[in-house]
N, C-alpha and C positions, 0 to 999 in steps of 0.2 A: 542161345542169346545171352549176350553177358550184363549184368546189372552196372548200370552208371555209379559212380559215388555219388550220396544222397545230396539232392539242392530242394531248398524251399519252391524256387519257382524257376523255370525252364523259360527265356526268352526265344525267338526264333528269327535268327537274321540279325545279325551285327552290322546292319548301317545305323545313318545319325541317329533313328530312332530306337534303336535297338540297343544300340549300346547305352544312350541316353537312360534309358528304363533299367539297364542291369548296373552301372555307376548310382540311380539312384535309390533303387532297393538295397542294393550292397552297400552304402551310408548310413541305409537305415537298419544294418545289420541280417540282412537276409543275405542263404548261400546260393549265388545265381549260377545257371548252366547257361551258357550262351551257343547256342549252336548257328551255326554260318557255311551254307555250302560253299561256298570260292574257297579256295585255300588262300588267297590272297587279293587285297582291296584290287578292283577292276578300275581302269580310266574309262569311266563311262558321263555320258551323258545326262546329268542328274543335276538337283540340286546344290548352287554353287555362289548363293548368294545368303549373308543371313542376317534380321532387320535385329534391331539392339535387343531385343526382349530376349532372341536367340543366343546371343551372343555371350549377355549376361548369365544364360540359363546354364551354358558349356561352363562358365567358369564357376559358377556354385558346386560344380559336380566334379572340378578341379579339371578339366582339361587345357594342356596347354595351348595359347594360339600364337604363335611368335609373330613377331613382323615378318620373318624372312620368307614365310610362306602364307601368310594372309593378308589381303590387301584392305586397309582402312576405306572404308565407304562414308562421305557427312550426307547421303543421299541421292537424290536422281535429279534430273534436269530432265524437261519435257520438251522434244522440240513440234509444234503444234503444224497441222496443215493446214493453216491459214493465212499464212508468210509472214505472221509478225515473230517477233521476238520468240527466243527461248524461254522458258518457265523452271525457274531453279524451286526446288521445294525438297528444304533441307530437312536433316533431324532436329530435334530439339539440342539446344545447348549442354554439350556435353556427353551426346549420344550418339554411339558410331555403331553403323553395320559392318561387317566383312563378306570379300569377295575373294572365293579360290578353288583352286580344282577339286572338286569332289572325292576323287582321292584323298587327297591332303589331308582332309576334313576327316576321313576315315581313318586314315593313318593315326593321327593323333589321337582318337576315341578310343582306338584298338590300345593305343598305346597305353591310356591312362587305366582302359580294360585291365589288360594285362599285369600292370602294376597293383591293381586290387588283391589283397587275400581273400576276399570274397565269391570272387568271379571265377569259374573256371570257362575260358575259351576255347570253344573245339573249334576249328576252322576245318574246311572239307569236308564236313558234315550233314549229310541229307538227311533227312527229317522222312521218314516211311510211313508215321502213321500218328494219327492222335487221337487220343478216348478219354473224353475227360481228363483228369489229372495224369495221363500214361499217354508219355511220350516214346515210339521207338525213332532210332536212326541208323544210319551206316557211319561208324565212327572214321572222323578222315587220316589218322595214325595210323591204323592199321586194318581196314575195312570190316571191321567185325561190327555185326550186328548189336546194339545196344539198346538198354529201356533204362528209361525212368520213370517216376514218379513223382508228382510235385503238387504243392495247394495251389500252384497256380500257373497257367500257363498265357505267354504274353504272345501276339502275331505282330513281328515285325518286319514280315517279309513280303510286303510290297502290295502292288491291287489285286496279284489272284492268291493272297494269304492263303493258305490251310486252313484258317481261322472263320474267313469266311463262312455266309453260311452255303450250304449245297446247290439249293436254290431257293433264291432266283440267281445266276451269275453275277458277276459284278458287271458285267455291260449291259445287263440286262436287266438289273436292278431298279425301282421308281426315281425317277426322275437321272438316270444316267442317259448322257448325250457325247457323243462324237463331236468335237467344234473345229479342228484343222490339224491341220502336220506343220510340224517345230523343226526347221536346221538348226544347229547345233553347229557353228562354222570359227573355225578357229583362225585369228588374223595375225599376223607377226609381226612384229617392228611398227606398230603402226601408234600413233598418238589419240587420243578421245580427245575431243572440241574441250569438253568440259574435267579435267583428272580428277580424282577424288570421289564421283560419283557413277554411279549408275543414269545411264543413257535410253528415255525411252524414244525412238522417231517415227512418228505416226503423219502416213498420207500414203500409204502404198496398200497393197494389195491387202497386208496384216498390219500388225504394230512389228517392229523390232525391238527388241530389249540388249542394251550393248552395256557390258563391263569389264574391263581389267580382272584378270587371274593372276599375274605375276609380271614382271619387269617388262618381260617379252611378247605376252601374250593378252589378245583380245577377245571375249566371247562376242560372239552374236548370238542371238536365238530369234530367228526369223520365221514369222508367223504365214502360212503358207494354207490357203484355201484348200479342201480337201476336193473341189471340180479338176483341180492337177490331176494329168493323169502320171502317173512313176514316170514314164519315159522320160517326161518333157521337166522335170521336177528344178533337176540343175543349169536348163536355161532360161527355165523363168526364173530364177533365182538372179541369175545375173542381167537380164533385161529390165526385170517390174521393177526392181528397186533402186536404179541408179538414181533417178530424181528427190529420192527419200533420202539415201547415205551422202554423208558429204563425199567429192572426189577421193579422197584419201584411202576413206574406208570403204568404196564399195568397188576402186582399182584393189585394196587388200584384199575382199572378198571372192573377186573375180583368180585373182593367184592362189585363193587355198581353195576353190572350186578344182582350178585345174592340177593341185596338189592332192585333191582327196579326201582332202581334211575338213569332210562335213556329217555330222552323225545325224538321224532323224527319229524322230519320235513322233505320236502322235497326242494333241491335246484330248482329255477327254474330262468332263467332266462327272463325278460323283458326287452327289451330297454328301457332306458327313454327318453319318447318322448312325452309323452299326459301330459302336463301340465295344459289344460284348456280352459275356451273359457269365454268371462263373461257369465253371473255373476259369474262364477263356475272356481275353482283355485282346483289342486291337490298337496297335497304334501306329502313325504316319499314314500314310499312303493306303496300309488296309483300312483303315478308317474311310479314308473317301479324297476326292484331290478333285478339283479345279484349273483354271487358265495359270499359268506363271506368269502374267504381265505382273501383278503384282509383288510379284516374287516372298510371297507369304507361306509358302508349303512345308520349304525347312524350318524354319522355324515353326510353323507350329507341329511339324512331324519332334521334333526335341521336346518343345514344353508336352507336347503328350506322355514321352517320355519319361520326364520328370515327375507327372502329374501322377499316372499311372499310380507310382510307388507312395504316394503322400496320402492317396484315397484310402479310406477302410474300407470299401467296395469297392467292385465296377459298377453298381448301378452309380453310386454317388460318384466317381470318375466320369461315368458317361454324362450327369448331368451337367459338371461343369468343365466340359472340353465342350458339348453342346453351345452352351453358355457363349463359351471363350470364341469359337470357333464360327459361330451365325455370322456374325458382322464381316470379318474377313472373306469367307466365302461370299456372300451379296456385293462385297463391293468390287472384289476381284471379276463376276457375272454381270457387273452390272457396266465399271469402266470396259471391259473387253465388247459389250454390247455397244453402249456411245461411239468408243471410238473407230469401231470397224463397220457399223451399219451406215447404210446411208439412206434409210427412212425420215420422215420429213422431222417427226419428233428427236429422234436422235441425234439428228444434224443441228438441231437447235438445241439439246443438252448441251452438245459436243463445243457449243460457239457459247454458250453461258460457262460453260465449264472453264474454258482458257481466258474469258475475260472476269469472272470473278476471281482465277488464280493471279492475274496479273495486278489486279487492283487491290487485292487484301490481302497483305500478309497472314493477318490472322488466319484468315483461310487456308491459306497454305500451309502453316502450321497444325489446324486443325484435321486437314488433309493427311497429314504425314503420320500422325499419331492415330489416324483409322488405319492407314496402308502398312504401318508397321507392326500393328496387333498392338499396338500401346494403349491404347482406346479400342474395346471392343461392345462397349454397349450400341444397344439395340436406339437407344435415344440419340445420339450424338449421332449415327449416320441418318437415322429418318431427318435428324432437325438439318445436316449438312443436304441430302436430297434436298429437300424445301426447298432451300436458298438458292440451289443451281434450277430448281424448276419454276424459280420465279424468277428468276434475272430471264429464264428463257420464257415465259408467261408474259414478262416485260416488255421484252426486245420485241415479241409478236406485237405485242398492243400499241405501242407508237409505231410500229409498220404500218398498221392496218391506218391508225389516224393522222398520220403524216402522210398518207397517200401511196408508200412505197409499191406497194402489193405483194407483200410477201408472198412466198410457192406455198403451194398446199397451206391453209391456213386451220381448215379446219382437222385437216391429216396429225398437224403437230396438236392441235388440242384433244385430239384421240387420244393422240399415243403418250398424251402426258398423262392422261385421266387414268391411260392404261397401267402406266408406269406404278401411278402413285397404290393404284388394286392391287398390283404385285408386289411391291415392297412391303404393303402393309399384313399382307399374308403373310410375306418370309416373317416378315419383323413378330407374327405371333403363331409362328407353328409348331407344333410340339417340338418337345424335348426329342435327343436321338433316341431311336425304335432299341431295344436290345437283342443282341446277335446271335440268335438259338445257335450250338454246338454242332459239328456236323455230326450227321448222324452216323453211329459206328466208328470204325476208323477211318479219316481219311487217309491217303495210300498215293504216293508213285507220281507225287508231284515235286519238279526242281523246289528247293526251298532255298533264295539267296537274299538279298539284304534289300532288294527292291531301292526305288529313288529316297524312301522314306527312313 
């Protein structure tokens, strides 16, 4: 077995987080080893959306994002299932997210990788084994066996990291849940109602999330009940949702059905909470992942990255990605709850939700600066809950005394009472747990760059 040339700290997985982390150690003067099994970025189904926090965090670290390959986002438009109007809820003045293929994204990260003197990039790299600071792998140059050693080693390769602990699995892990199956459906030539923003349209089976990747091209990501059984997958796809997409886009969707051009995934949710233990640090996706209606993952898969390297621990990194990352997680859980249940309480968030966004701008704006990780405190969404649970605490109470008869009355004053038990728990549960080392070496797992 041949010894690596010496790096202070060993990343594992050159996607957005990954490289994030080895651009920001290597600023701060450490020699990073990036190891990445693909020999080359994949066109895969991943994160392809990034909110401004992100965006700014890629250019601290000097990555290029050109226009010609990232597309300007000023935000998302809601179209709500209740037939009234759409709900534009923009960024703040002056702040743009990007939208583009996940590739691209990679491309670029590798590239500014590679221009580093600090970094050395192995690509084709499998990762064999890790023992505290002693990393081996199969070198992708010329397949020889290689070690290292380093003070510190980083998991950037996805939910079933290395880094992980043994057990419990990650699906198996507290409070991990299974929530639906994601298309990934690619539309061609076709125009969005609203340009410039990200598309969410809710009344169908799931939410759909719709954005521009490039001149040509459309994402959808269509949110798909997990009672599907596989066979019947691609024509409920094209059945449930025609009254959800406008004509345009869901004749587009029905042509890249019959092209092929649909990738699946499934949603799953994680808490993030295992951030690490030394020598061993997680970041993105090994950390823990959630719904993408929000579309908050990459982005906070990058600032871990960044974050990473600025802590003088991992415990002190875990405390404040913890920190950073509660709010984002609860609100991603908690809209994906509202707007896809049809429980009596929900349904009345759900109708408080679209008419407080319609009549307050401030809200909307307050809105947008929770969904983009701009606002992450614990106060500013319990005090935004409130306000959506009293316009729906409201709208019950002149029901009930104007005679309407609202449905389930006392159903929706459960599930509010419920709501507010649960929030209030997220909103003070501990710090994330730290991520004991596996035990021994672990051994003979793919190691690639994961969505994170």
């Amino acid at each position: 077995m041949t010894a690596a040339a010496g790096a202070d700290v060993v990343v594992v997985g050159a996607g957005p987080s990954g490289c994030a982390a080895a651009l920001a150690l290597a600023g701060r003067g450490a020699r990073v080893l990036l190891l990445e099994a693909e020999a080359r970025p994949v066109r895969r189904f991943a994160g392809e959306w990034l909110h401004p926090p992100g965006v700014a965090a890629l250019r601290r670290l000097g990555v290029e994002l050109p226009a010609s390959r990232f597309v300007a986002g000023a935000g998302f438009v809601v179209f709500p299932d209740d037939g009234g109007p759409a709900i534009t809820l923009p960024y703040a003045r002056g702040r743009t997210g990007l939208s583009f293929p996940h590739s691209a994204l990679v491309r670029s990260m590798r590239s500014a990788v590679a221009a580093h003197p600090r970094i050395v990039l192995s690509t084709g790299s499998r990762v064999t084994g890790i023992s505290g600071g002693h990393v081996t792998y199969t070198a992708g140059l010329d397949g020889t066996d290689r070690h290292v050693t380093a003070s510190r080693i980083i998991g950037a390769d996805g939910r079933t990291s290395l880094l992980r602990p043994a057990a419990p699995a990650a699906a198996d892990a507290p409070g991990a849940k299974r929530l639906s199956r994601l298309a990934g459906v690619l539309l061609r030539d076709v125009w969005l109602p609203a340009e410039g923003y990200g598309h969410v349209f809710l009344g169908g089976p799931g939410p759909i999330l719709a954005y521009r990747l490039n001149a040509s091209t459309v994402r959808l990501c269509v949110d798909v009940p997990l009672t599907v059984r596989p066979a019947d997958l691609t024509r409920y796809l094209a059945q449930r949702y025609e009254q959800v997409l406008r004509a345009p886009l869901h004749a587009a969707m029905v042509a890249a059905l019959c092209r092929g051009e649909t990738q699946w995934s499934v949603n799953r949710f994680q808490p993030r909470r295992l951030y690490g233990r030394e020598p061993h640090a997680l970041v993105g996706d090994a950390v823990g992942h959630f719904h993408p209606l929000t579309a908050a993952g990459l982005t906070l898969a990058v600032l871990d990255g960044e974050r990473v390297a600025a802590s003088g621990t991992i415990a002190d990194y875990a405390r404040e990605r913890a920190a950073r990352s509660r709010v984002p997680e609860m609100l991603a859980d908690a809209l994906y709850t509202v707007f896809t249940s049809d429980a009596p309480a929900e349904v009345a968030l759900r109708r408080a939700v679209y008419a407080l966004w319609r009549r307050d701008r401030a809200e909307r704006e307050r809105t947008m600066r929770l969904l983009s990780t701009d606002e992450t405190r614990p106060g500013p969404f319990a005090a935004a809950f409130l306000r959506v649970a009293r316009v729906a605490a409201g709208r019950l109470a002149r029901d009930v005394l104007t005679g309407r008869r609202p449905r389930h009355p006392l159903g929706v004053l459960r599930g509010l009472l419920a709501w507010l038990r649960r929030l209030a728990g997220l909103a003070f549960r501990r710090q994330a747990a730290a991520c004991p080392p596996p035990s021994g070496a672990a051994r003979g797992r793919r190691t690639s760059a994961g969505p994170g």
